[in-house]
N, C-alpha and C positions, 0 to 999 in steps of 0.2 A: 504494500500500500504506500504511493509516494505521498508523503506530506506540502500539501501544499502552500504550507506556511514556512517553508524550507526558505531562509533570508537570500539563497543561490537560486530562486527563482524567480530574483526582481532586480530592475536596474535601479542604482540610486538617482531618485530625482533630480538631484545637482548636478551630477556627474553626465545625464542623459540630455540636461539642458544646456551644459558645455558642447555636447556635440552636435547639437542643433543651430547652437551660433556658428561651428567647425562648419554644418553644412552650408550655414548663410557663408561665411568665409571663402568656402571654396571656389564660391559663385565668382568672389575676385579672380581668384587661381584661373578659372576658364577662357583660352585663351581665344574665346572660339566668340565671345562675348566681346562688343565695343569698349574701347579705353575707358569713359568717362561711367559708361555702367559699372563696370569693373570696382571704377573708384564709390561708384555711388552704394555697392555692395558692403566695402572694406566701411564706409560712414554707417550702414547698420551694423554691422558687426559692431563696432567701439561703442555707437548708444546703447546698443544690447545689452553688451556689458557694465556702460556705467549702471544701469536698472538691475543689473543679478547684482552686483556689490552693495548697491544702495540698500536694497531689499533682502535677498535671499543668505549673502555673504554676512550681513550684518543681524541678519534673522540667526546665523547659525554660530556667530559670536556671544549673541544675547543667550544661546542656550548653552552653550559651554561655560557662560561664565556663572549662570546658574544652577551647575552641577549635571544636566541633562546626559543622561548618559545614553541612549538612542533614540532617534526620531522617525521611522520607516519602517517599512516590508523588508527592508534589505540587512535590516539591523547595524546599520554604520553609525558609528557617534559622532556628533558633532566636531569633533577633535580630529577624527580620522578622513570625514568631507572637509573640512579646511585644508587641511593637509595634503589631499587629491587635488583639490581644486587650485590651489598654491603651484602645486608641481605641474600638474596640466597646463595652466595659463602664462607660465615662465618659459616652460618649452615650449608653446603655442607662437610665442611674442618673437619669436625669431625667425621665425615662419612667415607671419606679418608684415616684419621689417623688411623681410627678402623679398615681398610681392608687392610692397607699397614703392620701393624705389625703381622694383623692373616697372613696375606701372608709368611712373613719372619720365622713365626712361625713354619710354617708347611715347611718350605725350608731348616730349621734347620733337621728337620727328615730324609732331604734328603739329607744331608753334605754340605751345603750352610749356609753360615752363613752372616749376617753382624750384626760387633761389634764394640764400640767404644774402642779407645785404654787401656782405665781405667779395660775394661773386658777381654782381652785378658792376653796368658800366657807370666812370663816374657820373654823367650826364644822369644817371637813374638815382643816384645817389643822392647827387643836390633835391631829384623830384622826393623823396624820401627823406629828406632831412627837412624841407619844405613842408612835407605832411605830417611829421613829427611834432613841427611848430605848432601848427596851425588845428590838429585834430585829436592829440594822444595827449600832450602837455599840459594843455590845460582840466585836462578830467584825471591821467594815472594819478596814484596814489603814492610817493615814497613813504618808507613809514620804515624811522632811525630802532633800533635792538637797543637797550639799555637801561639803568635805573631809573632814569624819568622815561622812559618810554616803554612797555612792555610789552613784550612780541600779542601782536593782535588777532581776533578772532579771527578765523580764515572759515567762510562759508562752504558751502556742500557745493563743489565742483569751482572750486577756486582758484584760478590760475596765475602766474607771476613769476617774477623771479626772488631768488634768493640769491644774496649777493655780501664778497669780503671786501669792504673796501681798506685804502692806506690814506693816512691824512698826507695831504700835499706839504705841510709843512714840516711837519713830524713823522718822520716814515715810520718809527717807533709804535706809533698807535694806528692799530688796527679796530675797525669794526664791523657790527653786520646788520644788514638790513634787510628789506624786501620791498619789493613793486610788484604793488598789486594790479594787475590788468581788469579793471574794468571790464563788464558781458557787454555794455553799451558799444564798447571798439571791436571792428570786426576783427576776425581770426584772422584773416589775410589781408596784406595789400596790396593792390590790384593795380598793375602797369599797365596802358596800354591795352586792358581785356585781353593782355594773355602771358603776364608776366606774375605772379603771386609769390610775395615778400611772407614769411611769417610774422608775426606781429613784434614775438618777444626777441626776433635780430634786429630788429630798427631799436626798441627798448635801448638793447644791452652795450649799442655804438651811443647814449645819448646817457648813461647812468651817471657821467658828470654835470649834467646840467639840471639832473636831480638829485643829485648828492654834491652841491659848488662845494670848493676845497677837499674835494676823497676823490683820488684814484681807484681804479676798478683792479682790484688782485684777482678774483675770479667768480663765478657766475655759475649758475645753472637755474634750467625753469625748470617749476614744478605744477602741479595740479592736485587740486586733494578732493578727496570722497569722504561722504562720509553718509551714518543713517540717515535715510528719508523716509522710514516707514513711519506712522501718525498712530500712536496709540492713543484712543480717545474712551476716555470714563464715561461712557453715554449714561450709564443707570445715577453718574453724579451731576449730569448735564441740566441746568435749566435752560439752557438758550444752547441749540447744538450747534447755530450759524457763526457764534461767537467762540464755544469753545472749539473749532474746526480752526478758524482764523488765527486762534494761538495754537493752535497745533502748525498752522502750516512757519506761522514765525520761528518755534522750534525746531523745524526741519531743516534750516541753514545750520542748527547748531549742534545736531548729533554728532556722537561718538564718532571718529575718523576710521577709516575701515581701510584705508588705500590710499598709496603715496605715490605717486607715477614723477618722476623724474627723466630728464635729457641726460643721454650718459657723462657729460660733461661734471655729472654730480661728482666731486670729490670727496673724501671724508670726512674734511675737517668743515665741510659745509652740510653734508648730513646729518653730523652730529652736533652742529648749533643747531638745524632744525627736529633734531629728534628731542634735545634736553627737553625743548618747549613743546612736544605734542606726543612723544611716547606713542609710536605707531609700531607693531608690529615689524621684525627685520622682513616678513615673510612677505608680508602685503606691500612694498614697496618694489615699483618695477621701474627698472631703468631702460629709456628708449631709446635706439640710435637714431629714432624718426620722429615723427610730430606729437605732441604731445593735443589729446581728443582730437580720436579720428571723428569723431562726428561731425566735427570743423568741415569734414571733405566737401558736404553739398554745397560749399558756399563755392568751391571750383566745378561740381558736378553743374550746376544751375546756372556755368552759363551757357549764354546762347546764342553765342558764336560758335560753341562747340557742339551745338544739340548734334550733327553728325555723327559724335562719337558714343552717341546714346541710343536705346533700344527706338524704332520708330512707335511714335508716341499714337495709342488708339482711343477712338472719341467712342465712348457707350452709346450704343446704339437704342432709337426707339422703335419698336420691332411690335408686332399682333399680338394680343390686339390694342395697343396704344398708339397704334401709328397714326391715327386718322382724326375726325374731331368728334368723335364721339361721343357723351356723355361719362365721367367716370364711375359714375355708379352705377348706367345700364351697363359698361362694361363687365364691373363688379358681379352683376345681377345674376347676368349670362350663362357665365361660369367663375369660376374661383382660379388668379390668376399666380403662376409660380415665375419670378424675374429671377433670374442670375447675373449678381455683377459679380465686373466690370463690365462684361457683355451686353447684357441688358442694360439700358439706364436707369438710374434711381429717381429720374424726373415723376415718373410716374405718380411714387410716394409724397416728396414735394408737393408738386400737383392737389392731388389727396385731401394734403391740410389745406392747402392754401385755397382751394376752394370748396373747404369744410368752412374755413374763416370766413369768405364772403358769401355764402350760402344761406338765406335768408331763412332760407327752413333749415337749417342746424341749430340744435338748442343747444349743444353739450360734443367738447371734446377732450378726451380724456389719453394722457399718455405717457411713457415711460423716458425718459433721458439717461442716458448713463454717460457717453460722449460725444457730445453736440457739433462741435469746432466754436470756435471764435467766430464766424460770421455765419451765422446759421440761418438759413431762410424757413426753416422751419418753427424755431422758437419767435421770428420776428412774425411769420403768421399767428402763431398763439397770441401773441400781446394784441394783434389787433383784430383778432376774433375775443380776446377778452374785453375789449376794449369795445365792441361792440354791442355789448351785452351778451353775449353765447357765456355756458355755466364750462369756464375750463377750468380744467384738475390735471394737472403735470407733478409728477413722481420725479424729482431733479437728484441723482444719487449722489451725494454732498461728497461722500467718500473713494467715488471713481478714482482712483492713484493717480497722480500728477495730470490729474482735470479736476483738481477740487476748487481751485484759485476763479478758473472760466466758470464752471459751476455756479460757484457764489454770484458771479456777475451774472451769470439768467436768473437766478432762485429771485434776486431782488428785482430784477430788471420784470420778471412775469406778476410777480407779488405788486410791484408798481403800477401795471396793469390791470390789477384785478384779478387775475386767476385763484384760484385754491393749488398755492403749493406744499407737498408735503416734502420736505429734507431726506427722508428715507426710514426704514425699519429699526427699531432698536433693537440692537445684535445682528445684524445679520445689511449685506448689500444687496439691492435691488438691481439685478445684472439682466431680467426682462426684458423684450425690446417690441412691447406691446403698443397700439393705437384703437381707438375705437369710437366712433362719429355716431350720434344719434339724429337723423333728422325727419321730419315731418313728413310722410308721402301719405297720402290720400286720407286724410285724417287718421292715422297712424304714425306712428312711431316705429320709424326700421332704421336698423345699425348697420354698416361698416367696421369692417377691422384689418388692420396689418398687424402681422404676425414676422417677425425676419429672427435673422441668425447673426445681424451686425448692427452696427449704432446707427443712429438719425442723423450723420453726417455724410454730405454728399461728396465731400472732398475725400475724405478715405473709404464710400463706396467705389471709388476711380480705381485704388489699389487693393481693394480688399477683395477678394470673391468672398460674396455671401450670398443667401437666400431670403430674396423677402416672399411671403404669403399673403395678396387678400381676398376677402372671400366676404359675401354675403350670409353665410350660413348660419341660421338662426342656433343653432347648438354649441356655434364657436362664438358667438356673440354676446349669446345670455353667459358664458361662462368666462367671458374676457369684465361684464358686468360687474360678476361675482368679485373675478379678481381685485378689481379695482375700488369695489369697494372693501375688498380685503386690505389693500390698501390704507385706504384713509377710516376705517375704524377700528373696530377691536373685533376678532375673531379667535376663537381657539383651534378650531377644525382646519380653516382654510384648506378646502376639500375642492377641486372642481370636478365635472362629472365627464365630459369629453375631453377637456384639456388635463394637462399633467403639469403639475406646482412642486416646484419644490422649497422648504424642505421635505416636505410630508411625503409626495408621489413621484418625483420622479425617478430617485432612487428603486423603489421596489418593482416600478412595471419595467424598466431597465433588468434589473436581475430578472423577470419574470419572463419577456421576451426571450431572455438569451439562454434560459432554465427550459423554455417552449423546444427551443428549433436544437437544444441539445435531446430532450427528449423522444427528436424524431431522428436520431442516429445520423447516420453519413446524409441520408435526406435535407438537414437540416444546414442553412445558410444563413451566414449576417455578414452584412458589408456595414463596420464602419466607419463614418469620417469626422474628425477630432481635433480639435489642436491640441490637445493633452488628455494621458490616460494617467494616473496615478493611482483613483480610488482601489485600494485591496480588493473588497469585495466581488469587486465589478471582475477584476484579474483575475480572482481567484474561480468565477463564474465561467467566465470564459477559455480558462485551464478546463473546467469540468466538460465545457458545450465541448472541447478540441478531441480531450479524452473519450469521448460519448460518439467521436466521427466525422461531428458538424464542421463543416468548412467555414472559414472565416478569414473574412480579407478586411483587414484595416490600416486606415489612412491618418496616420497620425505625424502633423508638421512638425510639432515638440516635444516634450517630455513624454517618454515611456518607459513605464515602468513593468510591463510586458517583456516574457523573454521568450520569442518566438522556435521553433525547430529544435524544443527539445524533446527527446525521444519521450512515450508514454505518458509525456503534457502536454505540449504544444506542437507537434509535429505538424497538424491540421491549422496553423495559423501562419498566417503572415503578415507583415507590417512595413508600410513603406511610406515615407515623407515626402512630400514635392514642393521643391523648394527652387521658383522660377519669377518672373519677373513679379507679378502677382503675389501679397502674404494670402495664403490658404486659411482664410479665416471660419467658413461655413463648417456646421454640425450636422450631418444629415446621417442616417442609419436605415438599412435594410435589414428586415427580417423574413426570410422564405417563406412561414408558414402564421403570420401573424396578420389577424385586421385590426386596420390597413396594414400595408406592410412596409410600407413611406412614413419616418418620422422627420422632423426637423428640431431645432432648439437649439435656444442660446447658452446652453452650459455643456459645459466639456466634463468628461469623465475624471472629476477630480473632488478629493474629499469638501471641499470649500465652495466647489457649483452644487453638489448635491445634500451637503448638507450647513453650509452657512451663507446661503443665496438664498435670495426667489429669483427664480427662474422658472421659465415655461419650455414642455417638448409635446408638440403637435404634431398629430398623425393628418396621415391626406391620404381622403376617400374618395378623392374624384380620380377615375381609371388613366385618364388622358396626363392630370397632372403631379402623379406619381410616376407615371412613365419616364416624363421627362426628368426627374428627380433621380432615378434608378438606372438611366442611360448616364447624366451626368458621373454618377459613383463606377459605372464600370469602365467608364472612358480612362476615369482617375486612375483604378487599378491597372490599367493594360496600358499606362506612361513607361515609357521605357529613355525617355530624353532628359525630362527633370528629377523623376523619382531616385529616391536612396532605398535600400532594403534594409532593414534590420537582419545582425544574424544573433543565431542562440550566446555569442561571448559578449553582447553586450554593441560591438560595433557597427557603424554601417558601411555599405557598399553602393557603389553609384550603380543602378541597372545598368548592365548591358542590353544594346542592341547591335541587329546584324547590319545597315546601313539599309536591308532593302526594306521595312517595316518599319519605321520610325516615327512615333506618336508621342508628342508633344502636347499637351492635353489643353496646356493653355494659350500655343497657336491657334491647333486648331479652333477651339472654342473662336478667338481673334477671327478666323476665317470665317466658318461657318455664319457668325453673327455678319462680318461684312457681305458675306453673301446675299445673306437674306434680306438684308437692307438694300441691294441694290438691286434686286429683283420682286418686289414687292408684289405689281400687279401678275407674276405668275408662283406666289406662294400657296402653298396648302396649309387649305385650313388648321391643321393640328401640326405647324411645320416641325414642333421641335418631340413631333411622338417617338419619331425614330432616331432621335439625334445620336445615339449612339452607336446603331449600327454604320448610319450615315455615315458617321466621321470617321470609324474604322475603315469603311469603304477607300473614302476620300484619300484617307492616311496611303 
């Protein structure tokens, strides 16, 4: 009898999300990928990471220093993932450094340059000492090390230099300082639109004219990390707007977790900066190259070079939204399934915004988790509130580094008039529900959107997700229920067609997967995830594997899943796709379940299922499950983008043979341009067979 609680049958979740950044990394490595994509890959990679150190890294400090002796399925202590993670990302960083400079290398060939100020011509140099004057000077920061001055608080992701200087008069006396670089001054400076200076080489030619009378003995930049995760006392909360607002002021102040230095670091200037912040030797990385690659997009975006970037696709509006319709006979019709980026998200837009001027809408009701900064859909809310319509927005105060924008709608709709609720105490509201009541023939009939990504149109561009709307009075009365789950008190929070979690989703999820294990080798589930962690869930689908059931899952992050081991998992497989597009949709096939189409915005991990609300909605309509079921097998049969999981924990890029080659989010790109350009000879249900289609096509 194998145990399946065996800690050798789980990956560690840290270690499984280092290699998910490894696969966004490699994307740089691809030589087959344009220059400036390339670079714009290696800029997610380094945010990636400033967010695992901010959170996760500093999540796993906080528990070693409170004696925590394991955390996981895998049984590793926090002591012993540091320790992995430390050695992993030291060797990683050279890796890095060797792809960041062929990159620049070969950008050079194409009139792009970046150089430090010592390499440039002088004519560039007066332009740069000129900008100096006139744009850095007046804003950097010098700030003297000593008894009347004491080394200053350095914020969460803080950049500058650290510097020894010699008095001009008395070479005798030495001291030390720092220049702080200002977030206001950009990372680079830009010659010409194709020349880019770093910021802290122009600094470190100019550290006499902020420090008059000290010579410059030597120098190095640095950058610091530190926690940004927000512990907040809600059960001691009277005003959660306010205690959120000193939480986020605390967030410049946490614990320091990461010290990233230019190798130019020498000791005796590490060790004035270590006396004054005592960081870990481990956590401190020295770079031969730039210090936050996230800086890159600021070279990635421009647009003299768009050429060296992937050709940019506009989401298409495609059947049935192409035409002028009405959106709610469209609605009416049938119940309609969009995939972005493919599809457009105008649709949803649309939705509210003529929910808001709709003189027969009495009430719109909906969920925010992340909006963007200029949101055409929360500016419809204020002036559908603003109308008099009864609106009720769910604005999640707690969204991780969207809590700041947050605040500015919660007040900005509240000013309005709407009924805003901040969110759940104990738990985040990660739903991404909508639901329209208005007047039709002396009745009251509802609308709903139902998706798998935020109310932001700018990252439906890059996100593929799934939105749902549907007329369907079962889905409607129970998005109702929701919402008023919501904004009152319930204990149950029970819904009858839909699935809530925390209470339900969890268990019809083990129940599904408990179903099509119990029909042996017959039994099938495709599914698709951006993270699997929860035990149960793994330990479920160890038994469906053991039982016969074939299972193919698509998982772009963390897994905790160990696929192809004998008498577990032989019957599994697990592959990430990791392409121009983040893989952000949840969707799930079950072979022998009604319906056998789910969707939903939580991913299989302890915190979606059981410290969220969150919703996963099945679709019962034949036509628009199809297309949800062709989507998932298109994903499985990638053989261009995908990685495979093997049984040790590592991945592999698919192989293909060159004559079969499917690409899942070209095609998709294709397909949808097709269809668009061919509109008056479309079928009706064009996207029924989309899968076999585009295997065709492939």
């Amino acid at each position: 009898m194998i145990n399946l609680k065996d800690p050798k049958l789980y990956n560690n979740r840290e270690l499984s999300w280092l290699q998910f950044n490894t696969r966004v990394f490699q994307q740089a490595q691809n030589e087959s990928l344009p220059l400036l994509e390339r670079l714009k890959f290696l800029a997610i990679y380094g945010t990636n990471l400033d967010e695992f150190y901010m959170i996760r890294v500093a999540g796993l400090k906080k528990l070693f220093n409170a004696g925590v002796i394991v955390s996981g399925p895998d049984r590793l202590t926090p002591l012993q993932q540091l320790t992995d993670i430390r050695a992993y990302l030291h060797q990683e960083m050279q890796v890095v450094e060797h792809c960041m400079n062929g990159i620049f290398k070969k950008l050079e060939k194409e009139g792009l340059y970046l150089k430090s100020y010592s390499k440039v011509s002088s004519v560039q140099k007066e332009q740069l000492n000129t900008y100096f004057y006139e744009h850095i000077y007046p804003v950097i920061v010098p700030i003297a090390i000593d008894s009347t001055h004491p080394f200053p608080h350095l914020n969460n992701l803080s950049f500058g230099l650290i510097v020894k200087l010699q008095d001009s008069d008395n070479p005798q006396v030495q001291r030390y300082g720092i220049i702080r670089i200002p977030r206001v001054l950009k990372r680079f400076i830009e010659l010409n639109h194709h020349t880019y200076i770093p910021i802290e080489s122009v600094v470190s030619e100019h550290v006499h004219d902020l420090f008059p009378g000290y010579t410059l003995i030597s120098f190095t930049s640095f950058r610091v990390t530190r926690n940004a995760d927000i512990t907040i006392e809600e059960e001691e909360a009277d005003d959660f707007m306010e205690i959120l607002e000193e939480g986020l002021k605390l967030r410049k102040k946490g614990e320091m977790v990461r010290l990233e230095l230019s190798h130019d670091a020498n000791d005796d200037l590490l060790d004035f900066f270590n006396r004054h912040t005592n960081i870990d030797h481990d956590d401190i990385y020295r770079f031969h190259t730039l210090l936050n690659l996230g800086s890159l997009w600021q070279i990635v975006g421009n647009r003299n070079f768009a050429h060296l970037t992937l050709p940019s696709f506009k989401p298409k509006l495609l059947p049935p939204f192409d035409g002028d319709d009405n959106i709610y006979s469209i609605i009416d019709k049938k119940p309609a399934l969009l995939y972005h980026p493919y599809e457009s998200f105008e649709p949803i837009v649309k939705l509210i915004q003529t929910a808001a001027k709709d003189r027969d809408v009495v009430a719109i009701r909906m969920t925010l988790y992340r909006s963007g900064s200029n949101s055409p859909i929360v500016k419809a809310l204020m002036s559908a509130s603003e109308s008099g319509k009864q609106v009720t927005v769910m604005v999640e105060l707690k969204a991780r580094f969207d809590e700041e924008n947050n605040l500015v709608w919660a007040k900005a709709l509240e000013n309005a008039g709407a009924h805003v609720i901040y969110g759940i105490k104990g738990f985040k509201v990660h739903a991404k529900a909508a639901l329209i009541t208005r007047k039709v023939d002396g009745k009251l009939k509802q609308y709903a959107h139902l998706g798998t990504g935020n109310y932001n149109p700018d990252t439906a561009k890059i996100y593929t997700d799934l939105s749902y709307l549907t007329s369907d009075p079962a889905i409607t009365n129970d998005l109702t229920r929701f919402f008023h789950f919501l904004t009152g008190f319930s204990k149950k929070g029970k819904l009858n067609e839909l699935y809530m979690a925390p209470t339900q989703i969890k268990p019809k999820v083990l129940s599904l997967i408990q179903n099509e294990a119990a029909k042996g080798e017959a039994g099938h589930i495709i599914a698709k995830v951006n993270s699997l962690v929860d035990e149960d869930v793994i330990r479920a689908l160890y038994k469906a594997s053991q039982a016969g059931a074939k299972i193919e899952l698509i998982v772009r992050g963390i897994c905790g899943l160990k696929p192809g081991i004998e008498g577990v998992s032989e019957n599994i497989r697990v592959i990430s796709i990791i392409g121009k597009y983040l893989e952000h949709a949840r969707v799930f096939y079950f072979k022998h379940a009604t319906p056998k189409i789910f969707f939903s915005s939580a991913d299989w991990m302890p915190r979606n299922l059981i410290r969220r609300i969150e919703l996963f909605t099945g679709i019962t309509d034949a036509t628009t499950a199809q297309k949800a079921l062709d989507i998932l097998k298109l994903q499985c049969s990638d053989n261009v983008l995908a990685y495979e999981l093997q049984s040790d924990g590592n991945y592999l890029k698919v192989k293909n043979d060159k004559s079969k080659i499917i690409d899942s989010q070209r095609l998709m790109e294709s397909h949808a341009n097709k269809i668009y350009k061919d509109l008056k000879k479309r079928e009706p249900n064009y996207m029924q067979q989309l899968g076999s289609r585009l295997l065709k096509e492939s």
